[in-house]
TORKOL-4160 file (C-alpha; in steps of 0.2 Angstrom, whole numbers, padded with zeros to 4 digits, m for minus):
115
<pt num="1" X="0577" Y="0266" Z="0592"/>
<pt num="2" X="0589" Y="0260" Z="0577"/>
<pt num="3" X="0603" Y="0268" Z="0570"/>
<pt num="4" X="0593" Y="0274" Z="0555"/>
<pt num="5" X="0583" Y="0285" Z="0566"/>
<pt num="6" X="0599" Y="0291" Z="0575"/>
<pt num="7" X="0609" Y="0293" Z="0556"/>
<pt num="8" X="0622" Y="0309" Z="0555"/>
<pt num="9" X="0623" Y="0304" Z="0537"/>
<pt num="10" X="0640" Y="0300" Z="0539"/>
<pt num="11" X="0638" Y="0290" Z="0523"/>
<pt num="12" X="0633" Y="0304" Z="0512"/>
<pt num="13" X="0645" Y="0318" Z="0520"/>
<pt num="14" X="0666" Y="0311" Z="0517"/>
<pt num="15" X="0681" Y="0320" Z="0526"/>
<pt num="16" X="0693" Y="0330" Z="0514"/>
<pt num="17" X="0701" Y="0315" Z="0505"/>
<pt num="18" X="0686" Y="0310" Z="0497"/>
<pt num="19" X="0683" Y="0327" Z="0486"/>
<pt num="20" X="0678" Y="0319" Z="0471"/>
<pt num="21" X="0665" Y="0306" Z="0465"/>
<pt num="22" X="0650" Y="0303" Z="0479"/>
<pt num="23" X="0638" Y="0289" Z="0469"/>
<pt num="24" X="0641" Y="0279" Z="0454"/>
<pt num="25" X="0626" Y="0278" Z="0444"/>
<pt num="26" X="0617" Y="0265" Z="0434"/>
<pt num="27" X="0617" Y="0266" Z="0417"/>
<pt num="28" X="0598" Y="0267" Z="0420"/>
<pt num="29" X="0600" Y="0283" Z="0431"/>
<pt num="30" X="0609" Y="0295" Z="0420"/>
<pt num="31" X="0592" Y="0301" Z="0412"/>
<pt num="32" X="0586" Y="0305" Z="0429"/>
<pt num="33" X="0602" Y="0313" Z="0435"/>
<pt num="34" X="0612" Y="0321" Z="0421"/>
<pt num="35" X="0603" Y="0339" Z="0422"/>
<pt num="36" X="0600" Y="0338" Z="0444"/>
<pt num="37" X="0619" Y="0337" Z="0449"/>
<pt num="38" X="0637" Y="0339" Z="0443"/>
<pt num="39" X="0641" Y="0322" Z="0437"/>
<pt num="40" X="0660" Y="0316" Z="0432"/>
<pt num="41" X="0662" Y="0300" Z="0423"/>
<pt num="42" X="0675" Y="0286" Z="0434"/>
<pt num="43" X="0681" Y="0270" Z="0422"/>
<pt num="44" X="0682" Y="0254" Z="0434"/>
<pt num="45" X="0690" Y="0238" Z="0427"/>
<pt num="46" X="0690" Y="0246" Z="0409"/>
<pt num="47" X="0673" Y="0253" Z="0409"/>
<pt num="48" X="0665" Y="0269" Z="0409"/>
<pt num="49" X="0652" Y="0276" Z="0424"/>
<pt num="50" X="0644" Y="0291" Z="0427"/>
<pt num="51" X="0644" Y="0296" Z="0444"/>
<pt num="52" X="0638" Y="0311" Z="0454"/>
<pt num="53" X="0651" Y="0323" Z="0460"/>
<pt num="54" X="0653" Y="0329" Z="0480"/>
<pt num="55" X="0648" Y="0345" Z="0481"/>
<pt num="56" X="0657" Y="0355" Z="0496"/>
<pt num="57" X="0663" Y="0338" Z="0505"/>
<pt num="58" X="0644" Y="0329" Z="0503"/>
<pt num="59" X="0630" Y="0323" Z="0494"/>
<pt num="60" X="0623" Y="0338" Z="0484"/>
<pt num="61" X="0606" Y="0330" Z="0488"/>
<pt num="62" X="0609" Y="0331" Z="0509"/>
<pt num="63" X="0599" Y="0343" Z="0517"/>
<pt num="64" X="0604" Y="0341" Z="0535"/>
<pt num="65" X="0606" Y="0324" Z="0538"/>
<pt num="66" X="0592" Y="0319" Z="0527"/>
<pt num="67" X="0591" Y="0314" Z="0509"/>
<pt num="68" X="0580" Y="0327" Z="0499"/>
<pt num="69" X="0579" Y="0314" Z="0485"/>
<pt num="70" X="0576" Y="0298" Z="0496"/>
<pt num="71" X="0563" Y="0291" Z="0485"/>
<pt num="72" X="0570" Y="0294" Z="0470"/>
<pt num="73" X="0590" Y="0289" Z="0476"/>
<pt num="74" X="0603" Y="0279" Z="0468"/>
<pt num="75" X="0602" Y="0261" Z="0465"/>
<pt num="76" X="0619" Y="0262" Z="0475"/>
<pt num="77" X="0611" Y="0272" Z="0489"/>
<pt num="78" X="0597" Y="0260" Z="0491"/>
<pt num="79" X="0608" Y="0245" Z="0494"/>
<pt num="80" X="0621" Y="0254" Z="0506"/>
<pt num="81" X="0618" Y="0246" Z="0520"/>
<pt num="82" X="0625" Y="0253" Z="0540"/>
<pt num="83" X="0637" Y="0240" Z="0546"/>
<pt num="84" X="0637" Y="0233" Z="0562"/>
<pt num="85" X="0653" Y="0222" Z="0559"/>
<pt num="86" X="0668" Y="0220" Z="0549"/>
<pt num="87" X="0680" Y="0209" Z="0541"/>
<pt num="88" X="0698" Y="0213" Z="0541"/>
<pt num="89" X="0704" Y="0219" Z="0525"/>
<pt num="90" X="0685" Y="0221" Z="0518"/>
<pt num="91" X="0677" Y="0237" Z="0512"/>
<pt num="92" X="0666" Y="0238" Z="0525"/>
<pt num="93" X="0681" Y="0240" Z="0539"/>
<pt num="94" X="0689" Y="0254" Z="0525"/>
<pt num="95" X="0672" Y="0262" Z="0526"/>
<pt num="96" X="0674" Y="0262" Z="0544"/>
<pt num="97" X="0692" Y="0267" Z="0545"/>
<pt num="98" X="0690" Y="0283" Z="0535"/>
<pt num="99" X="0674" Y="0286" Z="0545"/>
<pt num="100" X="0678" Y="0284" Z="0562"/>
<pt num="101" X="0659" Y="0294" Z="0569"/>
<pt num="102" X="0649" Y="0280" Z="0561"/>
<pt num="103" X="0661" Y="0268" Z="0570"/>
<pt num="104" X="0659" Y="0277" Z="0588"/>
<pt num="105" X="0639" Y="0277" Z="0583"/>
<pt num="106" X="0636" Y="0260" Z="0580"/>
<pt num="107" X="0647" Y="0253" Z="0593"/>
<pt num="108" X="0637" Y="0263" Z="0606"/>
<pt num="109" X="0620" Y="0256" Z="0599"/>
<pt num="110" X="0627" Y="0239" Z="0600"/>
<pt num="111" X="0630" Y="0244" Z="0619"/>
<pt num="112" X="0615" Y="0249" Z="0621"/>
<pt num="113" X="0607" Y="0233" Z="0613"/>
<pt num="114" X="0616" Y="0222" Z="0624"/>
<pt num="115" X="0614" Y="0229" Z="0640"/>
């Protein structure tokens, strides 16, 4: 079994700290989103992105721990990938940090795998 089968969508459901933007969107996605969730718009090195909004601390497209969109998800849904390792100091480990049930999860798979 891997750890997409076992997912808690830990990913797609942040703590407290994270109340505001969820997924930044293409440029390409706005026509598909704009009328399907709350969006906000987030400026990253001096430019403009429209992003979709957290909607009671997840994904306002999570229905359970399943996306109710999965065909049709964000680009940067579609890339996000569930680490098995870290570098110190890279996103990845701050993902991991501020989302310690995805850390627990995948180092008991890795137990598992090498067992």
């Amino acid at each position: 079994m891997n750890l997409c089968n076992k997912c808690q969508a830990y990913c797609c459901r942040q703590d407290k700290t994270h109340a505001g933007d969820a997924v930044i969107l293409d440029d390409s996605e706005y026509d598909f989103f704009h009328n399907k969730a709350t969006l906000s718009i987030l400026t990253l090195d001096g430019e403009e992105h429209f992003t979709i909004m957290y909607k009671n601390g997840k994904c306002p497209f999570l229905e359970g721990n399943r996306c109710s969109i999965y065909k049709n998800r964000p680009k940067q849904c579609r890339l996000f990938e569930c680490w098995t390792e870290a570098k110190s100091g890279s996103r990845k480990e701050l993902f991991l940090k501020d989302n310690p049930d995805l850390k627990e999860l995948i180092k008991n798979e890795q137990r598992i795998h090498v067992n």
